[in-house]
C-alpha positions as CSV (number, residue, x, y, z in Angstrom):
1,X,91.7,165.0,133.3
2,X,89.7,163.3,130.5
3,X,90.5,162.1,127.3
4,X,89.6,160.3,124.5
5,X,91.8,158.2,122.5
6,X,90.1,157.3,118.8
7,X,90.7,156.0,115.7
8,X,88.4,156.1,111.7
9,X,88.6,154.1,109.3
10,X,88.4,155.8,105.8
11,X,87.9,154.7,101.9
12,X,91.1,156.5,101.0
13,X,93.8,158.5,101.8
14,X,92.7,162.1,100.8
15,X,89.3,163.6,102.4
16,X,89.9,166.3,99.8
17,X,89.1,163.8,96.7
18,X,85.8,162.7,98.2
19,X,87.2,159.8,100.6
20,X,84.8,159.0,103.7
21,X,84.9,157.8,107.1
22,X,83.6,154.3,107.5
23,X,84.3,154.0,111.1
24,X,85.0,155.7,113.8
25,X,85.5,154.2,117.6
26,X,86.8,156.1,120.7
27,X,87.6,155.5,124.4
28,X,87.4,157.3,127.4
29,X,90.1,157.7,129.4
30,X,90.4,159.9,133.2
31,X,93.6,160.5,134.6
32,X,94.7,157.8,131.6
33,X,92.7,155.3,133.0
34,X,90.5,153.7,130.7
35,X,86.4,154.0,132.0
36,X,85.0,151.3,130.0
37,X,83.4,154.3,128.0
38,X,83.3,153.8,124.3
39,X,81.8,155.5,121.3
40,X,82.0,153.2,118.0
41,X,79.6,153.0,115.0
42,X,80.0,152.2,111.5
43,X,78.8,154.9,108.6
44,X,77.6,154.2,105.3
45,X,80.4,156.7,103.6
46,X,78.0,157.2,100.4
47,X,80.5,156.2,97.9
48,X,81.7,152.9,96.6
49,X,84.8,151.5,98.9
50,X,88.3,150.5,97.4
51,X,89.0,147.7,97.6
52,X,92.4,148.5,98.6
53,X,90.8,150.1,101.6
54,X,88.6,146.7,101.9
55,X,92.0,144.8,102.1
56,X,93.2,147.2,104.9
57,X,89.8,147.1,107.2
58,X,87.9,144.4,106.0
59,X,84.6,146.6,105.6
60,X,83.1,146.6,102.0
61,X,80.2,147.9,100.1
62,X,77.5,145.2,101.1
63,X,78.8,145.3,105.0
64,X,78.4,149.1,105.2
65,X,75.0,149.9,102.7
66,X,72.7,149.6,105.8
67,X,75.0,151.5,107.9
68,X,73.5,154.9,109.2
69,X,75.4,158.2,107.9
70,X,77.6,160.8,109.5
71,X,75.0,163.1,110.0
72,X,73.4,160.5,112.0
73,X,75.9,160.3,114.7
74,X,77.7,163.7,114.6
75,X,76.1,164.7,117.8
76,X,76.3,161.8,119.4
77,X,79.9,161.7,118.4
78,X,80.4,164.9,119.7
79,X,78.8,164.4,122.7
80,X,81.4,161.5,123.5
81,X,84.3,163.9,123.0
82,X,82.9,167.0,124.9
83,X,85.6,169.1,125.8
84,X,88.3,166.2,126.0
85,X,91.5,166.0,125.1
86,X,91.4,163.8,121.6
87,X,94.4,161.3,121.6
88,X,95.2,160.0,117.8
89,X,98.2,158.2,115.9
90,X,99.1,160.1,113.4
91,X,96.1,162.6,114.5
92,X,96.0,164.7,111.3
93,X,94.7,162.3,109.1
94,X,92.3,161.3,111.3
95,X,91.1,165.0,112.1
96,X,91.4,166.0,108.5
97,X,88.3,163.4,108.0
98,X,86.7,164.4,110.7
99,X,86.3,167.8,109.9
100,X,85.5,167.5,106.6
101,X,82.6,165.3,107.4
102,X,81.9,168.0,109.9
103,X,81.6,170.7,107.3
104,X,79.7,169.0,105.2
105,X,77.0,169.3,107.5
106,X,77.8,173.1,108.4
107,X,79.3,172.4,112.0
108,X,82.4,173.7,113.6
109,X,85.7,172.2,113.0
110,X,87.5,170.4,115.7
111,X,90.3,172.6,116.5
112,X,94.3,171.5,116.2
113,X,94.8,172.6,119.7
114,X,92.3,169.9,121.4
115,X,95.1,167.1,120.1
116,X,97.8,164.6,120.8
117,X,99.1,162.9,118.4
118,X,101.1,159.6,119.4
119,X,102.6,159.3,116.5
120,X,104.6,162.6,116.9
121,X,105.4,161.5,120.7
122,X,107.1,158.6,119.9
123,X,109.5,160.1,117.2
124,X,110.2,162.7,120.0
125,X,110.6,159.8,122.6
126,X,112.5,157.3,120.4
127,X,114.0,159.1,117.4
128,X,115.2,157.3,114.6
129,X,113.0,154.1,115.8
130,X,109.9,152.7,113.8
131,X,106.9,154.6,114.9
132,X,104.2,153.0,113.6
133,X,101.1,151.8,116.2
134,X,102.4,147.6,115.0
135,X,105.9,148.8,115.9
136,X,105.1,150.3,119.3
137,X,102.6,147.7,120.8
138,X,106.2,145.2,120.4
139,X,108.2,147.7,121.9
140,X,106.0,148.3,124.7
141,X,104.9,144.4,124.3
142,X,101.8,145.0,124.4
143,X,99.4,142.1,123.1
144,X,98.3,142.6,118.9
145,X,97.2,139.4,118.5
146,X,94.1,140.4,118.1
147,X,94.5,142.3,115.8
148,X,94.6,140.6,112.7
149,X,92.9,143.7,110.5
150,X,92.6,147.7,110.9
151,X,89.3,148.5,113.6
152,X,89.0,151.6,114.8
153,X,87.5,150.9,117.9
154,X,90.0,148.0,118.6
155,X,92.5,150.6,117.4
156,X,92.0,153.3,120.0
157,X,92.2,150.7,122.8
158,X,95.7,149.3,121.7
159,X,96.6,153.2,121.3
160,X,95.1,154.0,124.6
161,X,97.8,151.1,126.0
162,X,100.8,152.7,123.7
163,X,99.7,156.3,125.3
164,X,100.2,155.7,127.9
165,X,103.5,154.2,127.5
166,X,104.7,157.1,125.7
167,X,103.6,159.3,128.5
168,X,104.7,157.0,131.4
169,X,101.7,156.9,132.5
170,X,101.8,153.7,134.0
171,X,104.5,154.7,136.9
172,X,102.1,157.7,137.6
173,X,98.8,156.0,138.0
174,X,100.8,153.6,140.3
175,X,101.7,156.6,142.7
176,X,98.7,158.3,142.7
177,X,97.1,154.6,143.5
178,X,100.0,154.3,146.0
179,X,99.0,158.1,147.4
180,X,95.0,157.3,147.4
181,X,95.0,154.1,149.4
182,X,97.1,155.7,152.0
183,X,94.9,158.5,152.1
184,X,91.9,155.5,152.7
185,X,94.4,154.1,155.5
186,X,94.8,157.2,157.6
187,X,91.9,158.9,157.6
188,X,89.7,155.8,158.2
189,X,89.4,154.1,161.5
190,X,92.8,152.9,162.9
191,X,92.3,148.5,162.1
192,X,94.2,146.9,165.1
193,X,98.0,146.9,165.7
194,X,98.1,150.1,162.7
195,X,100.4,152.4,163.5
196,X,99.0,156.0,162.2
197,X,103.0,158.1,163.6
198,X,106.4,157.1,162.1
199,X,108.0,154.6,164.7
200,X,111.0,155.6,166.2
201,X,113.8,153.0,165.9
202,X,116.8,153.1,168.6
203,X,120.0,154.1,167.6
204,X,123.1,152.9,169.6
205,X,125.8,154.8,171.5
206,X,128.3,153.2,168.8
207,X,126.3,153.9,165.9
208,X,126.6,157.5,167.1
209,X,130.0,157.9,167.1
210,X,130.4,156.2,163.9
211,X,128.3,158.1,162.5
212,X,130.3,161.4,164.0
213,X,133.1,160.3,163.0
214,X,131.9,159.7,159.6
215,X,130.5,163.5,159.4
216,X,134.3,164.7,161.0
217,X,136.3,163.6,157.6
218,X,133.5,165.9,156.0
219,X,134.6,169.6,157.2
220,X,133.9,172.3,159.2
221,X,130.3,172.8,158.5
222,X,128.6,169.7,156.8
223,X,125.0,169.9,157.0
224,X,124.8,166.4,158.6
225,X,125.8,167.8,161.9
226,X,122.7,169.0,162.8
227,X,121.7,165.6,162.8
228,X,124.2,164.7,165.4
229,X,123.1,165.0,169.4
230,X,124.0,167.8,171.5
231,X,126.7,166.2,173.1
232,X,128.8,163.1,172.1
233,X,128.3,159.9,174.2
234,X,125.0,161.4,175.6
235,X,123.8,157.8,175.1
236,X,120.8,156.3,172.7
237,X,119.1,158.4,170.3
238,X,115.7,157.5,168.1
239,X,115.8,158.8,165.3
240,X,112.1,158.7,163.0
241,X,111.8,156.3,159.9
């Protein structure tokens, strides 16, 4: 399954007022597994920038004049995301943006249904708990120091870590890792002294009638007894493991 996790950075809060994206950066993830895939750029967002939003990202008007514009790198952009899932903290914000910069230039809206948003996960995972992405990466202690202003590309990649968290991804890759390199094991050639059948360990005459008596004290009909040999004291059994 693929996904991409991103992040923009904006001149304001409010698309609907005339704020622009300023940045936008993305990661590719398959089967949550980070590629190494990326998509970042900056924009030049046509306006003059805050600088309360300065103090947040650190990009200002001088940085960003040379900077190409969103209709620049829609389709690029929109290449990156395909037909992905898109992965977001607090997504609406960041999809309100992007569609507004998308129907500025007459394209089709990125639908509600193509997205996670982490933020909602992790009030459903841990309710009453701060939620914020700075409040998660110490929960899940995952390494911020980096991070000493907002980036959006540096953003998604923290996120991407805090995803998968959230989902428990982690414990799942390891399995399916787990699963794949047995696959390798078995159907590759046998290496020496491999053993490709369960080995069958001896089990003892007294083991057996411990382990009869054990299944007596548990009624007429446990399941266990079909475990049990034919007949008692028939001698050594193996028994698979």
């Amino acid at each position: 399954m693929r996904e991409i996790v991103f992040d923009t950075e904006t001149t304001g809060l409010d698309p609907k007022s005339g704020d622009r994206i300023v940045e936008i950066g993305g990661i590719e993830l398959l089967n949550h597994i980070p590629t190494g895939k990326s998509f970042h750029c900056y924009l030049n967002p046509e306006r003059a920038v805050p600088i309360e939003a300065v103090r947040v990202h650190g990009l200002d008007d001088a940085f960003l004049k040379d900077k190409p514009l969103f209709a620049a790198v829609a389709d690029e952009m929109l290449a990156f995301f395909g037909d992905a899932r898109l992965i977001a903290h607090n997504a609406m914000f960041d999809l309100g943006f992007l569609n507004a910069e998308l129907a500025r230039l007459n394209r089709s809206a990125i639908v509600v249904e193509r997205i996670v948003d982490t933020l909602a996960l992790a009030r459903r995972k841990h309710p009453g708990s701060p939620a914020s992405l700075d409040a998660l990466m110490a929960r899940y202690q995952i390494d911020s120091s980096r991070r000493t202003q907002h980036g959006a590309l540096l953003d998604a990649e923290l996120l991407s870590e805090v995803y998968i968290e959230l989902i428990g991804g982690r414990q799942a890759t390891l399995v399916l890792g787990v699963e794949s390199a047995m696959a390798v094991q078995v159907s590759g050639p046998a290496a020496v002294g491999e053993r490709l059948v369960p080995r069958a360990f001896q089990v003892s005459a007294e083991e057996v009638a411990a382990h009869e008596a054990a299944v007596a004290t548990l009624g007429t009909a446990p399941v266990w007894r079909k475990y049990l040999p034919a007949e008692a004291g028939e001698g050594p059994v193996a028994a698979e493991g």
